[in-house]
PyMOL Python script that loads the backbone (N, CA, C, O; Angstrom):
from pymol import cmd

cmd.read_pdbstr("""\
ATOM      1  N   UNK A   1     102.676 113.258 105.457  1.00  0.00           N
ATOM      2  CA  UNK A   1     103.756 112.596 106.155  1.00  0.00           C
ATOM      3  C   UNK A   1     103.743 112.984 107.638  1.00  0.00           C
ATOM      4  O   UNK A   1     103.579 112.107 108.486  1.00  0.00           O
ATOM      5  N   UNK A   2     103.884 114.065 107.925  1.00  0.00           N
ATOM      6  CA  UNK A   2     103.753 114.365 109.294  1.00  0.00           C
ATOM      7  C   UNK A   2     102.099 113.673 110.222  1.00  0.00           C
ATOM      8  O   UNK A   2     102.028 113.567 111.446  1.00  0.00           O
ATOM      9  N   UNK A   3     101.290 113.408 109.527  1.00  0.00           N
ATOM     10  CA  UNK A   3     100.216 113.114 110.442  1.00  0.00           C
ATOM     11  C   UNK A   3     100.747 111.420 110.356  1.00  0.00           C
ATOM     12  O   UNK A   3     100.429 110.883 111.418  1.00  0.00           O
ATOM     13  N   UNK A   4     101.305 110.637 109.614  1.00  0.00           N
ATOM     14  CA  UNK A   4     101.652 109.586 109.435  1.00  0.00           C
ATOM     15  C   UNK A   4     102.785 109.250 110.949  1.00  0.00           C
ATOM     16  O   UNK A   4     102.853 108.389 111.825  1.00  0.00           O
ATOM     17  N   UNK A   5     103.246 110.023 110.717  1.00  0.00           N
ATOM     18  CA  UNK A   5     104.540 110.222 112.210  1.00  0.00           C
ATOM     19  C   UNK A   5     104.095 110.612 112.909  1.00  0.00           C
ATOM     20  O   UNK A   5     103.989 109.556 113.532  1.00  0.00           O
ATOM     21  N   UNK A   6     103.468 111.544 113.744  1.00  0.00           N
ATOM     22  CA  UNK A   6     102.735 111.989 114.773  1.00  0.00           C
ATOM     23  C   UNK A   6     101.612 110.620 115.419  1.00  0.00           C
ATOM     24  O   UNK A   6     101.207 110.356 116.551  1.00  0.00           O
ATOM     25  N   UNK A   7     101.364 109.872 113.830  1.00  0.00           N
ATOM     26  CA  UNK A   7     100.610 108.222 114.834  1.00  0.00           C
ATOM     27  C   UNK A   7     101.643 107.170 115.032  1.00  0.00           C
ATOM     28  O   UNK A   7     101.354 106.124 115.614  1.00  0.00           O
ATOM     29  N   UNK A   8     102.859 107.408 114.563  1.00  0.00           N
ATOM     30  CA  UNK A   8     103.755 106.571 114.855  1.00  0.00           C
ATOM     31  C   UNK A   8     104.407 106.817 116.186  1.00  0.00           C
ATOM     32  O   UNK A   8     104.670 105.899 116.964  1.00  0.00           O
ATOM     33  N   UNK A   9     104.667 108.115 116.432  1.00  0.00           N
ATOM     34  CA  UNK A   9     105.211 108.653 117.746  1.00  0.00           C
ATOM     35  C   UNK A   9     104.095 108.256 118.652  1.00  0.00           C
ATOM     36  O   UNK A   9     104.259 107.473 119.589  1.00  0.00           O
ATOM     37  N   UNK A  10     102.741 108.918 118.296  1.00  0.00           N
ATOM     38  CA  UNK A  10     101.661 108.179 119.543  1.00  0.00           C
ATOM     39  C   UNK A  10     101.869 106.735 120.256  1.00  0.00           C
ATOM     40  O   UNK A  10     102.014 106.320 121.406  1.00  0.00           O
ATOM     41  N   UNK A  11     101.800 106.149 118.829  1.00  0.00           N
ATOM     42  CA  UNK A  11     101.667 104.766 119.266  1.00  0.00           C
ATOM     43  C   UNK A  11     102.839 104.100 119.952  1.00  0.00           C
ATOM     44  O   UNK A  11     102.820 103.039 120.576  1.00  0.00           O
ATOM     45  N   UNK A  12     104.069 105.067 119.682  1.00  0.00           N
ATOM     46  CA  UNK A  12     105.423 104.513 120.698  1.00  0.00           C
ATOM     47  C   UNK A  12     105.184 105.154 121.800  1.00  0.00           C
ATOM     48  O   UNK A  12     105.412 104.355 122.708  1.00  0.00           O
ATOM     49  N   UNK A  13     104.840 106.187 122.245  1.00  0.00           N
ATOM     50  CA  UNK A  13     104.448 106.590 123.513  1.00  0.00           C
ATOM     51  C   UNK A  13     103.525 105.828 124.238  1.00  0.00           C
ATOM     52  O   UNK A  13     103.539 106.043 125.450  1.00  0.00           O
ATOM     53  N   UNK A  14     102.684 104.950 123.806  1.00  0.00           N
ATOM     54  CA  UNK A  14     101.456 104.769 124.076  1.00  0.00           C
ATOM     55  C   UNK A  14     102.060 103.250 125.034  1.00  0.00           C
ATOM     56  O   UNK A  14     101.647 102.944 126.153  1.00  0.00           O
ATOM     57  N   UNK A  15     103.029 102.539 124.292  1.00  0.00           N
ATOM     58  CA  UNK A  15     103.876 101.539 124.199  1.00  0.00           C
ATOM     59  C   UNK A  15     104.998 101.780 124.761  1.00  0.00           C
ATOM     60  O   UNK A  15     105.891 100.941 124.640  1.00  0.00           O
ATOM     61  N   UNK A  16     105.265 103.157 125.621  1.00  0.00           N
ATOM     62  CA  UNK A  16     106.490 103.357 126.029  1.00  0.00           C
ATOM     63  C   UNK A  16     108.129 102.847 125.618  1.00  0.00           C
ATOM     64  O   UNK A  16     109.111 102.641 126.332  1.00  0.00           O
ATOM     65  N   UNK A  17     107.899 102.745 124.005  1.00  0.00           N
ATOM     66  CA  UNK A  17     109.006 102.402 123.376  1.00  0.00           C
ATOM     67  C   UNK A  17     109.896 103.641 123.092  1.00  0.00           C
ATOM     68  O   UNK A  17     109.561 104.799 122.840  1.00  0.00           O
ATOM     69  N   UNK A  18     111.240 103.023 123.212  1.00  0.00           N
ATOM     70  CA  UNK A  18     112.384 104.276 123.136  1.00  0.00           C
ATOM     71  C   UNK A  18     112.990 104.295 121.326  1.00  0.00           C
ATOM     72  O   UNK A  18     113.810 105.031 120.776  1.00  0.00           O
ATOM     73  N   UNK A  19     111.950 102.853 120.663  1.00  0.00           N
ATOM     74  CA  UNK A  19     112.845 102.688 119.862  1.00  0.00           C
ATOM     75  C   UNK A  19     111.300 101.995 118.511  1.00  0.00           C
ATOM     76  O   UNK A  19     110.320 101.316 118.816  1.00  0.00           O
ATOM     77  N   UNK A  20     111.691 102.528 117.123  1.00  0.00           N
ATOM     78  CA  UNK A  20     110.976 101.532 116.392  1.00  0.00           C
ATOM     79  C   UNK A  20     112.095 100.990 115.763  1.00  0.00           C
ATOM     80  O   UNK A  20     113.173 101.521 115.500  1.00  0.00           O
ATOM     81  N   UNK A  21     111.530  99.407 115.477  1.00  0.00           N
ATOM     82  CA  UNK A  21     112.437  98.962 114.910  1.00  0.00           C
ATOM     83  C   UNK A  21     111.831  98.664 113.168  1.00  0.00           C
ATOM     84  O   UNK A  21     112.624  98.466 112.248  1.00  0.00           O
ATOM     85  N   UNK A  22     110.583  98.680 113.010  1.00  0.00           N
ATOM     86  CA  UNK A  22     109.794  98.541 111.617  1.00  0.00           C
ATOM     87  C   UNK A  22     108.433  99.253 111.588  1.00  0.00           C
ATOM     88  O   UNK A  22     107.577  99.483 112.443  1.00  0.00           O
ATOM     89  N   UNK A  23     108.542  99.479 110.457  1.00  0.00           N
ATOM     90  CA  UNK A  23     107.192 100.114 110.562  1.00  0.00           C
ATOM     91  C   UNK A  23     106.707  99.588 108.617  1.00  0.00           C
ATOM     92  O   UNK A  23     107.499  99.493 107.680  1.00  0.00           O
ATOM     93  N   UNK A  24     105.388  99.377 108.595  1.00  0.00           N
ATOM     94  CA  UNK A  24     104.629  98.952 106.772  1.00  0.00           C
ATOM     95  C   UNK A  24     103.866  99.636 106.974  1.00  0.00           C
ATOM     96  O   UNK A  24     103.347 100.168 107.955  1.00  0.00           O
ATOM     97  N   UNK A  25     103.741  99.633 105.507  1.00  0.00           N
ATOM     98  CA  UNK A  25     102.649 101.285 105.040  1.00  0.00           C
ATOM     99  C   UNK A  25     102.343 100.517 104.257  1.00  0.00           C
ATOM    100  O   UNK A  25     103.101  99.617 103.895  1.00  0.00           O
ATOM    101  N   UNK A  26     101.280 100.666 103.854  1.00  0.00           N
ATOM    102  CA  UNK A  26     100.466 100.316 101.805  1.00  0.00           C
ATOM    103  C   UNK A  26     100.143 101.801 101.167  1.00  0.00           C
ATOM    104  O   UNK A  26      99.223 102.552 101.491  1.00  0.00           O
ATOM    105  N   UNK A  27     100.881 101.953 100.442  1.00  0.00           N
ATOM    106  CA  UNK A  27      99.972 103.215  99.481  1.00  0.00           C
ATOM    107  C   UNK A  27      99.096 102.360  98.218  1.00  0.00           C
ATOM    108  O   UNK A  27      99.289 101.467  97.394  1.00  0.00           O
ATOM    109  N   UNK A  28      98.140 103.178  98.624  1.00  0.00           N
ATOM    110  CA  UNK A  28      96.714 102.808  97.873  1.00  0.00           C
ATOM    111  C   UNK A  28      97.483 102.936  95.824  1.00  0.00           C
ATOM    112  O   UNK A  28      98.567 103.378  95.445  1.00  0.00           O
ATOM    113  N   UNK A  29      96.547 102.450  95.168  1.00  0.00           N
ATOM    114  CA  UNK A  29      96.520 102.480  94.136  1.00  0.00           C
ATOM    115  C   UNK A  29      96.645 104.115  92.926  1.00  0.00           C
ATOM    116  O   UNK A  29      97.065 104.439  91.816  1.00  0.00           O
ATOM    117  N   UNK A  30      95.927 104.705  94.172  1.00  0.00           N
ATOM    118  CA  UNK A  30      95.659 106.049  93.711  1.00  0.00           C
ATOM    119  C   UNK A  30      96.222 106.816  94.189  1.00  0.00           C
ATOM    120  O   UNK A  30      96.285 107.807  93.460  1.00  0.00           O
ATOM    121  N   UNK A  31      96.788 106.951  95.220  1.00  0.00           N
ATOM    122  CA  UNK A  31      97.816 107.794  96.339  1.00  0.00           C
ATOM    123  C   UNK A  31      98.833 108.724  95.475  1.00  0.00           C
ATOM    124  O   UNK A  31      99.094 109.713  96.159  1.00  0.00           O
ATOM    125  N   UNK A  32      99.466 108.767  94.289  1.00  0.00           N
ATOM    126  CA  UNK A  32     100.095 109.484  93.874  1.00  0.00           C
ATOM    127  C   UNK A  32     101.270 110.052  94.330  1.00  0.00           C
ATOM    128  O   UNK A  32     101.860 111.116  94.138  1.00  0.00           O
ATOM    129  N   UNK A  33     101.470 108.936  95.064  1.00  0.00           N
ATOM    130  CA  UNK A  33     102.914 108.986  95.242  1.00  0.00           C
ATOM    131  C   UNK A  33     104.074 107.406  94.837  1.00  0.00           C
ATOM    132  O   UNK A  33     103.752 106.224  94.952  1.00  0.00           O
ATOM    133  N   UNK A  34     105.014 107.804  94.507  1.00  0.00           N
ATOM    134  CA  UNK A  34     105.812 106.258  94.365  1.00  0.00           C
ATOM    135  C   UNK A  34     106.456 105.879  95.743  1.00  0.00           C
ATOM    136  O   UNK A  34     106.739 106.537  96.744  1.00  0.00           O
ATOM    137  N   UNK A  35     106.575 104.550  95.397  1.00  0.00           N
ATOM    138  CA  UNK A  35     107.427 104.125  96.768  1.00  0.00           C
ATOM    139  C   UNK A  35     108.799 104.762  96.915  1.00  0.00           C
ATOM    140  O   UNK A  35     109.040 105.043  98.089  1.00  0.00           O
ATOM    141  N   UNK A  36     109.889 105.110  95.953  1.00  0.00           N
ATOM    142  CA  UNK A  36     111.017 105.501  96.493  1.00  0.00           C
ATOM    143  C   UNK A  36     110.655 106.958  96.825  1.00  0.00           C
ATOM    144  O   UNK A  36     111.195 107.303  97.876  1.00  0.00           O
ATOM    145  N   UNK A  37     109.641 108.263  96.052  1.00  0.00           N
ATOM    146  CA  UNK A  37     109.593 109.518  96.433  1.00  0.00           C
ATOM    147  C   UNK A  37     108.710 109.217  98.081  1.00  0.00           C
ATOM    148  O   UNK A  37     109.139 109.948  98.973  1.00  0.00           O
ATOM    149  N   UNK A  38     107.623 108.287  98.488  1.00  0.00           N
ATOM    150  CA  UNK A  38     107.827 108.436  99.547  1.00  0.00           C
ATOM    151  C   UNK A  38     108.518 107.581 100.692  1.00  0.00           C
ATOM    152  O   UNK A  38     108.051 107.734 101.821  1.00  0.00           O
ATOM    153  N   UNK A  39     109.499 106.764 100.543  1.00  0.00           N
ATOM    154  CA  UNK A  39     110.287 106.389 101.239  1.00  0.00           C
ATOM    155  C   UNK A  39     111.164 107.841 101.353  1.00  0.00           C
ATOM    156  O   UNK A  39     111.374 107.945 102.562  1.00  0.00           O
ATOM    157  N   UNK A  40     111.736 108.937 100.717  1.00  0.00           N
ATOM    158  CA  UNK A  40     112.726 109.769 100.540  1.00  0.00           C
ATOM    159  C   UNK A  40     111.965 110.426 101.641  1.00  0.00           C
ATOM    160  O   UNK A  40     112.501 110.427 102.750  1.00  0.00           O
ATOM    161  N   UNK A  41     110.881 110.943 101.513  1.00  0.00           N
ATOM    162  CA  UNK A  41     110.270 112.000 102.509  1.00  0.00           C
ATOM    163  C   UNK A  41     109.585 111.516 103.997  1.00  0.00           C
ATOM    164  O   UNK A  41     109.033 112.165 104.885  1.00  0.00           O
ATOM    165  N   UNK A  42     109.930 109.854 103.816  1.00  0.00           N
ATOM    166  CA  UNK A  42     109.516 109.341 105.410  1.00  0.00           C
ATOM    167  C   UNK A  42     111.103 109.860 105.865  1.00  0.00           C
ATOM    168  O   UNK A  42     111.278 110.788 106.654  1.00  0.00           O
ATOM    169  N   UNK A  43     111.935 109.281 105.382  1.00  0.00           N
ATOM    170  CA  UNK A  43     113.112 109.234 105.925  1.00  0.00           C
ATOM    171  C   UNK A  43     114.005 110.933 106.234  1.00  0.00           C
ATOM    172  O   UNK A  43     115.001 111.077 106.942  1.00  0.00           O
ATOM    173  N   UNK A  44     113.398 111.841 105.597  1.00  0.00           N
ATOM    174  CA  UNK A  44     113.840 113.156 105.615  1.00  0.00           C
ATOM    175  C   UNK A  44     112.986 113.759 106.947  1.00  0.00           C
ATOM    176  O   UNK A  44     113.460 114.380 107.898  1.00  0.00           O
ATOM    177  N   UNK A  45     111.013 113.227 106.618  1.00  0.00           N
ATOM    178  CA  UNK A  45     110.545 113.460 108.520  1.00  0.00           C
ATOM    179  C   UNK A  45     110.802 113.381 109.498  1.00  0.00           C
ATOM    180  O   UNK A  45     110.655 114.187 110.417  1.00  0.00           O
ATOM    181  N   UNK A  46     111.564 111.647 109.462  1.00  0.00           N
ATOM    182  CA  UNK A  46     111.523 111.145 110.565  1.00  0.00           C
ATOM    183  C   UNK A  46     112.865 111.211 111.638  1.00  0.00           C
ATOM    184  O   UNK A  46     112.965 110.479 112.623  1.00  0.00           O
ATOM    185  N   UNK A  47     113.693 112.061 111.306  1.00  0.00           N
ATOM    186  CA  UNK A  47     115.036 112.111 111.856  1.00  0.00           C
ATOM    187  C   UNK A  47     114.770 112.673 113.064  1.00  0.00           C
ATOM    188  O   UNK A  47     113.673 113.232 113.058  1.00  0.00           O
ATOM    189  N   UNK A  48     115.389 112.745 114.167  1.00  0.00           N
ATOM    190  CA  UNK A  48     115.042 112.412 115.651  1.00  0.00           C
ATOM    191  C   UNK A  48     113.645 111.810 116.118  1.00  0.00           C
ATOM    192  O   UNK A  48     113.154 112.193 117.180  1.00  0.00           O
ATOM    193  N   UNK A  49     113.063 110.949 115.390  1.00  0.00           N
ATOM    194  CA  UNK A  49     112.011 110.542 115.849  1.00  0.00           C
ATOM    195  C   UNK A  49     112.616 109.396 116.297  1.00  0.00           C
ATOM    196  O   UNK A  49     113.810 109.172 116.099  1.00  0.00           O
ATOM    197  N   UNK A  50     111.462 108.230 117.224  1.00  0.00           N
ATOM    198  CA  UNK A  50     111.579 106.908 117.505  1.00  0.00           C
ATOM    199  C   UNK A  50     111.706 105.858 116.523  1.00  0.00           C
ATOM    200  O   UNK A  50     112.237 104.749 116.458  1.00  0.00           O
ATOM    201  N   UNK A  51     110.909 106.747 115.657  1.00  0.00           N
ATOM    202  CA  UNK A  51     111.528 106.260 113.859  1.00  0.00           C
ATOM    203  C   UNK A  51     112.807 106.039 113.225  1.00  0.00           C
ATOM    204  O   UNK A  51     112.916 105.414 112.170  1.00  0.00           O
ATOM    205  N   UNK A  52     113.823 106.571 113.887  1.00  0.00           N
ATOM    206  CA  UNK A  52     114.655 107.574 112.514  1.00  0.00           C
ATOM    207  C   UNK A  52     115.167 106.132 111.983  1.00  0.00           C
ATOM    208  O   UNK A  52     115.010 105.657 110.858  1.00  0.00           O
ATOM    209  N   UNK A  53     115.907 105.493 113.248  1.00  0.00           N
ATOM    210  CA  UNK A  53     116.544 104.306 112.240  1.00  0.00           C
ATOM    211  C   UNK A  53     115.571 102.684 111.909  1.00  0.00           C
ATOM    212  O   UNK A  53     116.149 101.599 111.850  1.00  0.00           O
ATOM    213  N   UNK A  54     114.190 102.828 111.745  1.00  0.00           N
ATOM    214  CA  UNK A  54     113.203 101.509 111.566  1.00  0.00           C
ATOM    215  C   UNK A  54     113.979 101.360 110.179  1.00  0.00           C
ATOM    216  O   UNK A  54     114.890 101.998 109.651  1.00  0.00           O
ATOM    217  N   UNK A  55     113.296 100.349 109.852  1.00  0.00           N
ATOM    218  CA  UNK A  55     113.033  99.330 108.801  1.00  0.00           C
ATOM    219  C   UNK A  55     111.930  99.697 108.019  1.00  0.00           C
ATOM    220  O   UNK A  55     110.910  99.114 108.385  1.00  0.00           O
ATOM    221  N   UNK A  56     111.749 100.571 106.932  1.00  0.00           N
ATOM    222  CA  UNK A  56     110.495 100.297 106.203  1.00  0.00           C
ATOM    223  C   UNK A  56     110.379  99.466 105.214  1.00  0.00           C
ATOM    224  O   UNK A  56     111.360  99.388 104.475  1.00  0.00           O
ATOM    225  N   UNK A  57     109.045  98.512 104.860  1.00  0.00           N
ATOM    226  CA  UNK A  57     108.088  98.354 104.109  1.00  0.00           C
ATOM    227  C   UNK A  57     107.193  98.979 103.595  1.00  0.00           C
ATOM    228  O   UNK A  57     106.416  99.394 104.455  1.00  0.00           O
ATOM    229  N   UNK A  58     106.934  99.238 102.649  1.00  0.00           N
ATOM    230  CA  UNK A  58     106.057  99.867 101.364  1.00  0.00           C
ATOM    231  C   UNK A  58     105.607  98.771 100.619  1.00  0.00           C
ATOM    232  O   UNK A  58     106.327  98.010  99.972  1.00  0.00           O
ATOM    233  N   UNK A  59     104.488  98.720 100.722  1.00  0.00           N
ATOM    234  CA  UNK A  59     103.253  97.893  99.923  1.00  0.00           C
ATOM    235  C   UNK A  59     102.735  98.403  99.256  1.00  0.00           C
ATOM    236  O   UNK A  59     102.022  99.223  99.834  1.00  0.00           O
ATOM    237  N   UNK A  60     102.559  98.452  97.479  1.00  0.00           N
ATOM    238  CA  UNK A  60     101.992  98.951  97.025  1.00  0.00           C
ATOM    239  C   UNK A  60     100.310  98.291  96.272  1.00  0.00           C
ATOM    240  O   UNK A  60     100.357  97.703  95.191  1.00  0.00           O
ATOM    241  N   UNK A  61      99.335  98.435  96.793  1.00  0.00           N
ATOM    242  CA  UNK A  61      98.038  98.378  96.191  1.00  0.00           C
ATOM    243  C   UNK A  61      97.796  98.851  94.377  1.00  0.00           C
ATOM    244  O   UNK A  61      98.132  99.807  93.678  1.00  0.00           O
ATOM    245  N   UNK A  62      96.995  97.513  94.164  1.00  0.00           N
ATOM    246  CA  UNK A  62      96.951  97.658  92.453  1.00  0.00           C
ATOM    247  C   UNK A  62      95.675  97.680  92.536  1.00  0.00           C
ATOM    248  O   UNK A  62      95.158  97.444  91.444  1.00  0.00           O
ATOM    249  N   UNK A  63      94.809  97.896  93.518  1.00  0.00           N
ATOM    250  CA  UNK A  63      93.533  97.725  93.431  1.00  0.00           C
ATOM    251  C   UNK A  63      93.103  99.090  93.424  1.00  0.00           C
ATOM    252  O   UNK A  63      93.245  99.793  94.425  1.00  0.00           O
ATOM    253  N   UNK A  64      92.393  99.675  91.972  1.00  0.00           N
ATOM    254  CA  UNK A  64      91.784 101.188  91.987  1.00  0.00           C
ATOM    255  C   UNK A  64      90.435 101.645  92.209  1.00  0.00           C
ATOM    256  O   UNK A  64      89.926 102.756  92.061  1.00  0.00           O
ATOM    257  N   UNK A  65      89.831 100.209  92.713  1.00  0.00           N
ATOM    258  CA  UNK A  65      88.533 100.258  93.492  1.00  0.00           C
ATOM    259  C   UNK A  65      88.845 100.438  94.839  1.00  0.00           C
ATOM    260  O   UNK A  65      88.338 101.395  95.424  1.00  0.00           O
ATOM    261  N   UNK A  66      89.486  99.787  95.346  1.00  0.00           N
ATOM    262  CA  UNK A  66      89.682 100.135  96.782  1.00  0.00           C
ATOM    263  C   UNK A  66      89.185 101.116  96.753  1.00  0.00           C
ATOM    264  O   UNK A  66      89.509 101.904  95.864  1.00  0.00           O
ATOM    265  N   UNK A  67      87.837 101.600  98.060  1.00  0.00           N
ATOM    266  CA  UNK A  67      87.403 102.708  98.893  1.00  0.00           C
ATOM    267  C   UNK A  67      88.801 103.565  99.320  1.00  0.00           C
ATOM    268  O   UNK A  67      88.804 104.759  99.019  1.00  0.00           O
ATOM    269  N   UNK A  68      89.770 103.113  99.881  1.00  0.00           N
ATOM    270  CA  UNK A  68      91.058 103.655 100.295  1.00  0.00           C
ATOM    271  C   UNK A  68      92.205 103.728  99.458  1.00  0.00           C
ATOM    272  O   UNK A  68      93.296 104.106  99.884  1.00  0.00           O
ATOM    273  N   UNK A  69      91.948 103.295  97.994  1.00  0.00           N
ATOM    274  CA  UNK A  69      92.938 103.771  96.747  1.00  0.00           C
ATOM    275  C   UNK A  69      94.038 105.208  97.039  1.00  0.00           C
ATOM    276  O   UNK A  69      95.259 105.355  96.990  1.00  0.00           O
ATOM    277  N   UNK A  70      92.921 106.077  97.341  1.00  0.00           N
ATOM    278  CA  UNK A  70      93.876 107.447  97.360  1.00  0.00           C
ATOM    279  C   UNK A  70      94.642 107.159  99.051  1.00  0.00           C
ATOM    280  O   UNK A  70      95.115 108.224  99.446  1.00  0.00           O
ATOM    281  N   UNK A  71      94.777 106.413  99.715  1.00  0.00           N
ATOM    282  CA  UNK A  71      95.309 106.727 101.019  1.00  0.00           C
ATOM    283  C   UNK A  71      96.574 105.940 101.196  1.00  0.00           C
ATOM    284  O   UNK A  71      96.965 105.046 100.446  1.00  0.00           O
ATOM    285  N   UNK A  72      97.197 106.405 102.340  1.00  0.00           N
ATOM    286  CA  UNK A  72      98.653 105.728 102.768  1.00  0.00           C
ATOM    287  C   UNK A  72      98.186 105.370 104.134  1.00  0.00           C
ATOM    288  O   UNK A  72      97.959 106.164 105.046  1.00  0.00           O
ATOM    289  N   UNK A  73      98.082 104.198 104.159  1.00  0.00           N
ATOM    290  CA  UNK A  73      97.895 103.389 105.402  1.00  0.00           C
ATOM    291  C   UNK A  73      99.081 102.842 106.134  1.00  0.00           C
ATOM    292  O   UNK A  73      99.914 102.176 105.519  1.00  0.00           O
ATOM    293  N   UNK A  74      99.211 103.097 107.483  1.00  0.00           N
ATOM    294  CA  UNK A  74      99.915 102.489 108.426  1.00  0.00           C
ATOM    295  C   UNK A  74      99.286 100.734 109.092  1.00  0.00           C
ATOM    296  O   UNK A  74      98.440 100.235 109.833  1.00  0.00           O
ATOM    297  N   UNK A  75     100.605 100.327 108.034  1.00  0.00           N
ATOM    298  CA  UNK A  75      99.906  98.448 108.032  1.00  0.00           C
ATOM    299  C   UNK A  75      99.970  97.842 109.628  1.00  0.00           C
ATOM    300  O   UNK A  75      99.128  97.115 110.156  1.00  0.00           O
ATOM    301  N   UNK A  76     101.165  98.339 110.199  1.00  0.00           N
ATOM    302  CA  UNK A  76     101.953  97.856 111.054  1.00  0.00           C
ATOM    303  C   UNK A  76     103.147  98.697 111.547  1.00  0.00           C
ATOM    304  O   UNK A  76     103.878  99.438 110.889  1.00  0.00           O
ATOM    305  N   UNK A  77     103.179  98.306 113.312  1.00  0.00           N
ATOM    306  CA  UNK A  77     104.719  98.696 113.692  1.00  0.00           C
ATOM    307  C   UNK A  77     105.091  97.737 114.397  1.00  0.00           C
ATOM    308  O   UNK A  77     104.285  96.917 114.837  1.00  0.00           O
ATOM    309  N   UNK A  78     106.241  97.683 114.598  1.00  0.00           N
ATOM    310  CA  UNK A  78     107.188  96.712 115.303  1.00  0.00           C
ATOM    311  C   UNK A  78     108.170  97.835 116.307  1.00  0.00           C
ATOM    312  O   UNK A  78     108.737  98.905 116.083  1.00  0.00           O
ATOM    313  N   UNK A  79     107.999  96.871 117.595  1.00  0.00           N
ATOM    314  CA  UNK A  79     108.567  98.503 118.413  1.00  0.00           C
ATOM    315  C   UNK A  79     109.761  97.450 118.548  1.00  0.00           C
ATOM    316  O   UNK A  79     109.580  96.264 118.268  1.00  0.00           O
ATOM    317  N   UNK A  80     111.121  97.996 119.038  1.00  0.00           N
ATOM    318  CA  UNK A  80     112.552  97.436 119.254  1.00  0.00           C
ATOM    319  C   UNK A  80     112.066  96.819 120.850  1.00  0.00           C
ATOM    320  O   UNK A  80     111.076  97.367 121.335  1.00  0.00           O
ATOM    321  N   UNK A  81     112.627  95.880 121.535  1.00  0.00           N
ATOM    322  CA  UNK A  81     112.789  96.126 123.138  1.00  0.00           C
ATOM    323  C   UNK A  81     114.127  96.272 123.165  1.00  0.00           C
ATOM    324  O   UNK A  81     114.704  96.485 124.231  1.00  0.00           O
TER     325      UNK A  81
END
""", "prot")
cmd.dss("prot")
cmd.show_as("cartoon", "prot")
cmd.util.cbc("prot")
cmd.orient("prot")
């Protein structure tokens, strides 16, 4: 989770945004985590971040071939203006 936020903070810095307003993830097939245990622990990271109050999406992958099965990918952000 933290390296997940640390590219979210980049990429608002990068973008000089004060604000996210969304952010999608896909957890892979294999990732071993559920969507509500990690929605609980984005939302427990991300408090004073540019994050704290986004919008998440969670996509979950049924594909257990996927090369990237075990990973949590950052699909997308949406910065606020």
């Amino acid at each position: 989770m933290k390296n997940l936020l640390a590219k979210i903070e980049s990429i608002a810095r990068e973008q000089n945004a004060g604000k996210i307003q969304s952010i999608r993830v896909k957890l892979g097939a294999l990732c071993n985590i559920s969507p509500e245990h990690f929605r609980q622990h984005f939302f427990l990271g991300n408090r004073g971040t540019v994050a704290e109050y986004a919008e998440l999406t969670i996509i979950v992958s049924e594909d257990a071939t996927d090369p990237l099965a075990q990973q949590i990918l950052l699909e997308s952000i949406e910065i606020a203006e």
